[in-house]
N, CA, C and O of each residue as an XYZ file, in Angstrom:
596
protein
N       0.833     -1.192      0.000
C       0.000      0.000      0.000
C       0.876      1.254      0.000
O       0.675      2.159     -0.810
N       1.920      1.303      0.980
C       2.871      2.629      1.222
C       3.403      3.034     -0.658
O       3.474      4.163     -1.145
N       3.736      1.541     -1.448
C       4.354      1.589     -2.472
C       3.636      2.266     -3.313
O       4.204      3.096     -4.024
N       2.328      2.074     -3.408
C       1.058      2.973     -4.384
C       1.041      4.227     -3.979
O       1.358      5.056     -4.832
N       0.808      4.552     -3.092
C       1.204      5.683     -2.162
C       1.969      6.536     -3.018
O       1.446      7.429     -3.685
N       3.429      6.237     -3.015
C       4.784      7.059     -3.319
C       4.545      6.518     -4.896
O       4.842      7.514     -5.556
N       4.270      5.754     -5.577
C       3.858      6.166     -6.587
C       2.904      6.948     -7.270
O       3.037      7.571     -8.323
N       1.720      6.808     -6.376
C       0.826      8.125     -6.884
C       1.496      9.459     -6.757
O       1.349     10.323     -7.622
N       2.222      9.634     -5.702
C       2.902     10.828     -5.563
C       3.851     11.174     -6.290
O       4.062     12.387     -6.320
N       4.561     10.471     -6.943
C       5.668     10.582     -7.515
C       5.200     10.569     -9.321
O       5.982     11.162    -10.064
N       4.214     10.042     -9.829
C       3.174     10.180    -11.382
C       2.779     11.973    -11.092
O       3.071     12.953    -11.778
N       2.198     11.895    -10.109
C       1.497     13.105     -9.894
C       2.621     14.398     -9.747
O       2.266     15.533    -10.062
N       4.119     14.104     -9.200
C       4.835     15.240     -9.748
C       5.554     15.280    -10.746
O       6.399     16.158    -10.924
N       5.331     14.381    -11.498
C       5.789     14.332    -13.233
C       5.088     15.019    -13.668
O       5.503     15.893    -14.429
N       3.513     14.885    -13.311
C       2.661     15.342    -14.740
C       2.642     16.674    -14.184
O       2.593     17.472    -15.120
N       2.660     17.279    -13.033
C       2.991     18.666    -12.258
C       4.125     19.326    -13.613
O       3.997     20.208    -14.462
N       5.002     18.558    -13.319
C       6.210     19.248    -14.131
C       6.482     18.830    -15.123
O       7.689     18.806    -15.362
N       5.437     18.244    -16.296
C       5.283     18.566    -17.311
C       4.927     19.827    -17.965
O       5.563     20.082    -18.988
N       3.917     20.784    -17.530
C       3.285     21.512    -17.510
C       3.113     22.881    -16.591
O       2.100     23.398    -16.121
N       4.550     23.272    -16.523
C       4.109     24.454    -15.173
C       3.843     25.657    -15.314
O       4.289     25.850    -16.445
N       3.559     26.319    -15.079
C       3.447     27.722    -15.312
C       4.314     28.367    -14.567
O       4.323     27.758    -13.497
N       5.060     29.262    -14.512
C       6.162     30.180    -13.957
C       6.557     31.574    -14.271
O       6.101     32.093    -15.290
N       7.327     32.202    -13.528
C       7.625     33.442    -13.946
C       9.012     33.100    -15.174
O       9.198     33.505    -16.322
N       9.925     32.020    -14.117
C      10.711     31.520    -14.969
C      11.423     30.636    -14.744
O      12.180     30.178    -15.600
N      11.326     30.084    -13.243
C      12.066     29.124    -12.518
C      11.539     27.788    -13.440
O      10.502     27.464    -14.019
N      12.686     27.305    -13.250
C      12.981     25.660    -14.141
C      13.248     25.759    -15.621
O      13.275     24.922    -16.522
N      13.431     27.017    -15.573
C      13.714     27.612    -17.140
C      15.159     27.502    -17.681
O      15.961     28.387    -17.379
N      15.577     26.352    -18.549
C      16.942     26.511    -18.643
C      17.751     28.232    -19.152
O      17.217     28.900    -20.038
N      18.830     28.643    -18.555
C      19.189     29.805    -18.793
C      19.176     29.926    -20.850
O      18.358     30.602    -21.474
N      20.019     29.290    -21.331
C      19.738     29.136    -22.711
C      18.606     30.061    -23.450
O      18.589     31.009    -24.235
N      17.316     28.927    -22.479
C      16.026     29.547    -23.310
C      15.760     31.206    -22.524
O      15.256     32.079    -23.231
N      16.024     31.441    -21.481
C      15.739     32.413    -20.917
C      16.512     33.851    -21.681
O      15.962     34.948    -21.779
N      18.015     33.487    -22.211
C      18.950     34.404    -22.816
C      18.223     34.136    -24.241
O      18.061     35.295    -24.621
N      17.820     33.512    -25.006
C      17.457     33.854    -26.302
C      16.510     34.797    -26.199
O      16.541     35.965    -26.586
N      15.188     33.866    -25.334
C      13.950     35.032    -24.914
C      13.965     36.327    -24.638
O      13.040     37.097    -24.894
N      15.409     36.732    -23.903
C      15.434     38.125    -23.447
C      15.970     38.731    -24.762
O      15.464     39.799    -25.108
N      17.024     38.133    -25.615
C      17.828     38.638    -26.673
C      16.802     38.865    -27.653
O      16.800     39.944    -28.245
N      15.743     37.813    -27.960
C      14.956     38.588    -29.354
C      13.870     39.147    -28.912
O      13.202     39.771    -29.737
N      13.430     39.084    -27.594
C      12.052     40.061    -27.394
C      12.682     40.916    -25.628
O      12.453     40.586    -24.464
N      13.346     41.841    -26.101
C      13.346     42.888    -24.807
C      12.562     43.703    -24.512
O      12.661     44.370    -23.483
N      11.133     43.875    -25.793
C      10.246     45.012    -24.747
C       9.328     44.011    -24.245
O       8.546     44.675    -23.565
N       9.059     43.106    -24.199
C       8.341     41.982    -23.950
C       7.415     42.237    -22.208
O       8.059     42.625    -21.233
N       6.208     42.001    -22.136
C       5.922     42.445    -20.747
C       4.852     41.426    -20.209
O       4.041     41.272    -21.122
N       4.533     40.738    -19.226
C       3.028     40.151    -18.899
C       3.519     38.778    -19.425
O       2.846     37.998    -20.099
N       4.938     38.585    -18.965
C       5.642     37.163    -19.189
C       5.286     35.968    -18.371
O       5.835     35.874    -17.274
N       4.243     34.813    -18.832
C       4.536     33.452    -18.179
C       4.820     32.634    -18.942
O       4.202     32.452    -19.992
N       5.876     31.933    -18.546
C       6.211     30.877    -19.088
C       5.177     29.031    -18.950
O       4.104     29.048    -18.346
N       5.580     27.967    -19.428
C       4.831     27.563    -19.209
C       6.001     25.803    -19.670
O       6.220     25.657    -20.872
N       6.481     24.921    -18.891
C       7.255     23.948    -19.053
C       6.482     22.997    -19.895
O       5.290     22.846    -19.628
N       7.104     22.231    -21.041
C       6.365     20.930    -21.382
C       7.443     19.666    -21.378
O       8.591     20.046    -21.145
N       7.305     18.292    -21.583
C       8.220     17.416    -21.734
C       9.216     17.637    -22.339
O      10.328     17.535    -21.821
N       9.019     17.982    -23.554
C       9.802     18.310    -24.587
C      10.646     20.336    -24.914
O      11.596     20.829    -25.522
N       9.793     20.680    -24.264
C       9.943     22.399    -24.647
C       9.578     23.223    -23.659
O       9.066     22.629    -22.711
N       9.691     24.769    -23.510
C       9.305     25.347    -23.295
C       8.646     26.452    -23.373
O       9.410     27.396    -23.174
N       7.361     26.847    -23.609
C       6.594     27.411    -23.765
C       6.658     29.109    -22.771
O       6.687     29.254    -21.549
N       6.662     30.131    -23.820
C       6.451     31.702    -23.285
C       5.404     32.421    -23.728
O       5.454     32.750    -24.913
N       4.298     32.816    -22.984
C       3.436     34.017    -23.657
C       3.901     34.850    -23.085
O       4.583     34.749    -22.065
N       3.480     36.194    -23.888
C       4.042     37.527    -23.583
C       3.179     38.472    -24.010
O       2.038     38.043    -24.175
N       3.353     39.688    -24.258
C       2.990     40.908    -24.868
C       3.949     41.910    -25.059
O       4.943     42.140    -24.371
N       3.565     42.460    -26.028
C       4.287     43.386    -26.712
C       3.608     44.548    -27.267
O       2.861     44.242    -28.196
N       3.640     45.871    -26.963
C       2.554     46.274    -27.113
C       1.370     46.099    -27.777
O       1.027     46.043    -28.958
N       0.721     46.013    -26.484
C      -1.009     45.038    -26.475
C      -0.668     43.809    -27.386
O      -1.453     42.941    -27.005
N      -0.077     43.410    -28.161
C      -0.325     42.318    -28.857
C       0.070     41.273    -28.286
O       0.835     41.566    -27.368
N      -0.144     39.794    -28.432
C      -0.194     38.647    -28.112
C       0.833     37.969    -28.359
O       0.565     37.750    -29.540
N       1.858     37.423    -28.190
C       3.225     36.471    -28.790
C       3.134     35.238    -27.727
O       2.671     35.168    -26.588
N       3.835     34.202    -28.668
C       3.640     32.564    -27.952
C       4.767     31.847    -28.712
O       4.511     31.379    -29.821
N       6.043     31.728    -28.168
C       6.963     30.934    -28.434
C       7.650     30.204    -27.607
O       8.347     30.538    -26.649
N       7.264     28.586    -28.301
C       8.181     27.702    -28.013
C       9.656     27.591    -28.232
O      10.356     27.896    -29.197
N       9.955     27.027    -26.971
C      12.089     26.614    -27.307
C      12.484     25.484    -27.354
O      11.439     24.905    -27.057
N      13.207     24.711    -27.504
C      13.395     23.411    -27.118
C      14.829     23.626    -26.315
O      15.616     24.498    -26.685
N      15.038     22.970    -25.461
C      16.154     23.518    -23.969
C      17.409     24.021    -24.180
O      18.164     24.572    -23.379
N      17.590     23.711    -25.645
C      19.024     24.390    -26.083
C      19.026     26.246    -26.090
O      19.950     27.050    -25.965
N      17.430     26.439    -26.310
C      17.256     27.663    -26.319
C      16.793     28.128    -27.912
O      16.503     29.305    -28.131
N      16.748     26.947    -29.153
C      16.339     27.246    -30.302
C      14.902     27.329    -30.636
O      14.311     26.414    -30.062
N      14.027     28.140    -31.411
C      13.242     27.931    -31.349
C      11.950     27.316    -32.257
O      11.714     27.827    -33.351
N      11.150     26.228    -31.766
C      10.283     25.354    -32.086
C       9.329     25.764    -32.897
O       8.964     25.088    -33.859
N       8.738     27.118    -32.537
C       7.560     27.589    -33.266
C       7.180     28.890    -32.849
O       7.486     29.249    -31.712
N       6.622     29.570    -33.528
C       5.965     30.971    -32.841
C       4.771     30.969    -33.424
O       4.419     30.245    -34.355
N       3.872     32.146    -32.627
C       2.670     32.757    -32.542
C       2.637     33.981    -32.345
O       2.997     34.386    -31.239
N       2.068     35.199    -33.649
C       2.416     36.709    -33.282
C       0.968     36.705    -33.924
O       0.488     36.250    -34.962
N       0.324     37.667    -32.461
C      -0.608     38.763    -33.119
C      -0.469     39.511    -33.829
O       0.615     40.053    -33.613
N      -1.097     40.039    -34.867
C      -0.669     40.945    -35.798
C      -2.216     42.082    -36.178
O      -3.415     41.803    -36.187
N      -1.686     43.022    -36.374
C      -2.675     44.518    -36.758
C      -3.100     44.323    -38.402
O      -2.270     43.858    -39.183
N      -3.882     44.550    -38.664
C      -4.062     43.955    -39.997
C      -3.079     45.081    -40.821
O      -2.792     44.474    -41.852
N      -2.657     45.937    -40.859
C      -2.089     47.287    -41.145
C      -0.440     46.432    -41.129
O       0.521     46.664    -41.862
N      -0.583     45.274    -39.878
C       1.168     44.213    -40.262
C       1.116     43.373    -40.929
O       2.055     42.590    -40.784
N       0.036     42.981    -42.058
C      -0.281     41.884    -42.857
C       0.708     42.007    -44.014
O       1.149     43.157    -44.020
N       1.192     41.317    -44.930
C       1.782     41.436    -45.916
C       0.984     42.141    -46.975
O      -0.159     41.727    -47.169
N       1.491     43.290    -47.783
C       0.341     44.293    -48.634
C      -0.010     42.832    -49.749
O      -0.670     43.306    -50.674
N       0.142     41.622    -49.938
C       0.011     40.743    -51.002
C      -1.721     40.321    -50.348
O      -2.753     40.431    -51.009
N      -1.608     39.753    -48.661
C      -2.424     39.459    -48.307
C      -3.519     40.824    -47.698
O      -4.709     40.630    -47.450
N      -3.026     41.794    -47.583
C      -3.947     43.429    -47.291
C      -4.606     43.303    -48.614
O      -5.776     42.963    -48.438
N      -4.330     43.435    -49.798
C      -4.753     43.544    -51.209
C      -5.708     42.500    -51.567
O      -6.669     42.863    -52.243
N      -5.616     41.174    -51.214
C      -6.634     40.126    -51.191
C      -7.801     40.471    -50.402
O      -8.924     40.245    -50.853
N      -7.598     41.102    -49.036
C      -8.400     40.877    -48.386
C      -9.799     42.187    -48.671
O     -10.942     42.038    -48.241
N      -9.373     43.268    -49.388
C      -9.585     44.847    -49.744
C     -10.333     43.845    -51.449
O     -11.559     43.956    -51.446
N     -10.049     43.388    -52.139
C     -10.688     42.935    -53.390
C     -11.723     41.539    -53.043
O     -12.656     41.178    -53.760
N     -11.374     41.019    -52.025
C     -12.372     40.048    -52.016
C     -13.138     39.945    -50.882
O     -14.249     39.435    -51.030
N     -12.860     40.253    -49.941
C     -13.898     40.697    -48.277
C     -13.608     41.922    -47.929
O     -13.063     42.252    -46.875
N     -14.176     43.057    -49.329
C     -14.386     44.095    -48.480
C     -15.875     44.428    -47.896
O     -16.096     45.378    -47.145
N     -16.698     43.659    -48.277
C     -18.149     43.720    -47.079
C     -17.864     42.888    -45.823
O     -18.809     42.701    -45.056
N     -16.396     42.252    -45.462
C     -16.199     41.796    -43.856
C     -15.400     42.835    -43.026
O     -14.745     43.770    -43.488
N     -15.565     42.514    -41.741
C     -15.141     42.932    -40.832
C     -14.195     42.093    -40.258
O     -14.348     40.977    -39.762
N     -12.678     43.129    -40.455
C     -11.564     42.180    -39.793
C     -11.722     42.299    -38.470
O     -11.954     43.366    -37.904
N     -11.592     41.119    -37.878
C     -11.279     41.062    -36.433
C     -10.200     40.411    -36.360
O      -9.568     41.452    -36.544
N      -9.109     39.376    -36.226
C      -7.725     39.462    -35.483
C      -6.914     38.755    -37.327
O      -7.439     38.495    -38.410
N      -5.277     38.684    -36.743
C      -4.775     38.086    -37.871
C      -3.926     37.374    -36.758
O      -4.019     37.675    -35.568
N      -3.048     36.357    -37.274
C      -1.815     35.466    -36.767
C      -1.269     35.646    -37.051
O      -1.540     36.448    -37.945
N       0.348     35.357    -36.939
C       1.252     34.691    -37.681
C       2.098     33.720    -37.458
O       2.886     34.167    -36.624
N       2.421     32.519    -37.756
C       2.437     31.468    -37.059
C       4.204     30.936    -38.184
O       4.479     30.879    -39.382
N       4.858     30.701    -37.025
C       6.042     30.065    -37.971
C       6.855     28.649    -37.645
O       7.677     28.757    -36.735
N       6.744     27.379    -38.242
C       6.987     26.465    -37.327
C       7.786     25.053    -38.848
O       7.167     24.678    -39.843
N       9.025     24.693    -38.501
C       9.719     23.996    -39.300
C       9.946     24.986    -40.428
O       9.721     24.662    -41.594
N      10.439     26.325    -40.053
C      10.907     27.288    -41.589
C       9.817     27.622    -42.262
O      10.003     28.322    -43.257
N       7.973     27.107    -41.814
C       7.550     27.480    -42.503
C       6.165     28.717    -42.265
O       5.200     28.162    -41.739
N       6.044     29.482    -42.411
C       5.520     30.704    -42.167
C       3.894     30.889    -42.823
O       3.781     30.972    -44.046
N       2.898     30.935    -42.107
C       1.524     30.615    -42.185
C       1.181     31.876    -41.524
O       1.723     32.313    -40.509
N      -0.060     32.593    -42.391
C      -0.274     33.964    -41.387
C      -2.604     33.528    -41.426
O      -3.292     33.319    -42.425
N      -2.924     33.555    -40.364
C      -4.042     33.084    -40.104
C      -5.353     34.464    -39.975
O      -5.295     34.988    -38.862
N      -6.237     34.964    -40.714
C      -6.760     36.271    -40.903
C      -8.631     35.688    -40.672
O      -9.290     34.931    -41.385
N      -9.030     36.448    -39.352
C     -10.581     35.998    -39.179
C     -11.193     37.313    -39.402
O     -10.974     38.356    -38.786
N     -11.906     37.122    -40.271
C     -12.827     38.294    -41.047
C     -14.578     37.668    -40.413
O     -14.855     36.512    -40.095
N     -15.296     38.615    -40.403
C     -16.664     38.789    -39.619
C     -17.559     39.409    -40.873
O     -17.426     40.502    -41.423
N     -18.708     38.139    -41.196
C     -19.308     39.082    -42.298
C     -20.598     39.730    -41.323
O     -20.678     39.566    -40.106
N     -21.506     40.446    -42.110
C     -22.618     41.904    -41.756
C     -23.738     40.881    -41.184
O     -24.681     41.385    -40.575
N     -23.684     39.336    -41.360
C     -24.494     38.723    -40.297
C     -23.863     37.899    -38.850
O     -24.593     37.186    -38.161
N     -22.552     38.110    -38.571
C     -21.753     37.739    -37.617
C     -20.918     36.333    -37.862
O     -20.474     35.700    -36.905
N     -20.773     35.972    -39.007
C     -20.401     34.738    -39.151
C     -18.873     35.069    -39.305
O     -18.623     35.915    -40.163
N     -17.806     34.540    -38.610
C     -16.603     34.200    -38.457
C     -15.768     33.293    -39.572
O     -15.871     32.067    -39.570
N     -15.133     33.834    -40.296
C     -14.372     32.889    -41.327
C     -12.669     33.000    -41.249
O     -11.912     33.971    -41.218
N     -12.489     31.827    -41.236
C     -10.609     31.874    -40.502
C     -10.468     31.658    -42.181
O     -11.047     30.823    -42.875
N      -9.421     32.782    -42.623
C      -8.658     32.206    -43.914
C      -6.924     32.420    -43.679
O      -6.421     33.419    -43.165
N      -6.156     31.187    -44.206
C      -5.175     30.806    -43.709
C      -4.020     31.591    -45.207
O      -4.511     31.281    -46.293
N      -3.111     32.195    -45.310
C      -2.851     32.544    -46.485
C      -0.880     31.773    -45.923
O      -0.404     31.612    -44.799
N      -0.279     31.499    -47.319
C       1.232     31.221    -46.761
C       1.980     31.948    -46.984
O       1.569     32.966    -47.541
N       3.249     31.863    -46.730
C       4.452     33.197    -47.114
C       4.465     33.531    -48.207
O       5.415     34.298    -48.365
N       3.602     33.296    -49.620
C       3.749     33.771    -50.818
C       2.116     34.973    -50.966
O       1.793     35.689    -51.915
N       1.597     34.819    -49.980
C       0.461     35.818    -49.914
C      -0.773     34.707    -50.279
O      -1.913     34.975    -49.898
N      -0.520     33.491    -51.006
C      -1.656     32.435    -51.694
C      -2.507     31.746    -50.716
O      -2.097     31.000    -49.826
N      -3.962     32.121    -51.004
C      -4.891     31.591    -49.885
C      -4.635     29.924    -49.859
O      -4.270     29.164    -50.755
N      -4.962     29.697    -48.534
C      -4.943     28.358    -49.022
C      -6.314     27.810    -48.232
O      -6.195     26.774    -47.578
N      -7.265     28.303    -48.265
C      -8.603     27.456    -47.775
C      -9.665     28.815    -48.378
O      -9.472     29.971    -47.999
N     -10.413     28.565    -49.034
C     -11.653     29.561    -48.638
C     -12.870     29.016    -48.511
O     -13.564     28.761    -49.496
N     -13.349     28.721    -46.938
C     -14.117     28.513    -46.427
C     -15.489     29.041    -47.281
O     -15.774     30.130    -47.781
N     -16.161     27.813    -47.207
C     -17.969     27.927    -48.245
C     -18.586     29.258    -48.045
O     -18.651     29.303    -46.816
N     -18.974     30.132    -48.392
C     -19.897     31.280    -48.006
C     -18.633     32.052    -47.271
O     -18.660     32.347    -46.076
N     -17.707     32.291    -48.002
C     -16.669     33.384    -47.026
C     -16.506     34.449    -47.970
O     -15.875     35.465    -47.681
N     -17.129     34.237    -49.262
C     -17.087     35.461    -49.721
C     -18.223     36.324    -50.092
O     -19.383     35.982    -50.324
N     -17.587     37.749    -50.112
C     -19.174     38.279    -50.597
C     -20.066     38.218    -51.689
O     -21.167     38.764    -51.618
């Protein structure tokens, strides 16, 4: 019985520290010196441990950022809010000729294995939400049924 015991306890602080949330403790220095080196105005920092990586949200003015490291300190993937005004003018120009009866509400930009995906949710005049996904060449690559006007 004692043995189940110290094993429940001991499963239960694995999966603890799979997953932690922190200011920054358990953070290898590595990932902590890249983090500070490419985002210094960075503010409203938690980090967040996984098996494999480590996970940072942040902000930057008002906007949203989410990058993974893997412990060397390189990094796995990102997530940047973006102003539609930071869209690429390839994907601004798509969006101005083909949803100009929507309403932008947020964009992404998402970069993960070299490859760069920017994610744009437009709101049409009856509230319906359409995620269109465009890639680093500006080329849509989904247009959701009824997403255009």
């Amino acid at each position: 019985m004692k043995n189940v015991f110290m094993t429940a306890i001991l499963l239960g602080g694995v999966s603890l520290a799979t997953a932690q949330t922190s200011a920054n403790s358990g953070v290898p220095a590595p990932v902590t010196q890249a983090f500070s080196t490419a985002y210094p105005k960075a503010t409203d920092i938690e980090w967040e441990q996984h098996t494999f990586s480590y996970e940072v949200e942040f902000e930057i003015d008002r906007l949203d950022y989410e990058v993974s490291y893997a412990g060397d300190g390189s990094v796995v993937a990102s997530e940047q809010e973006l102003r539609e005004t930071e869209l690429p003018a390839g994907i601004q120009n798509q969006l101005k000729q083909n949803y100009s009866g929507f309403r932008f509400d947020e964009a992404k930009k998402y970069i993960k294995d070299g490859k760069t995906r920017y994610m744009v949710e437009v709101e049409n005049t009856f509230g319906k939400e359409h995620e269109l996904f465009f890639d680093d060449q500006n080329a849509l690559l989904n247009a959701p049924k009824g997403s255009r006007p």
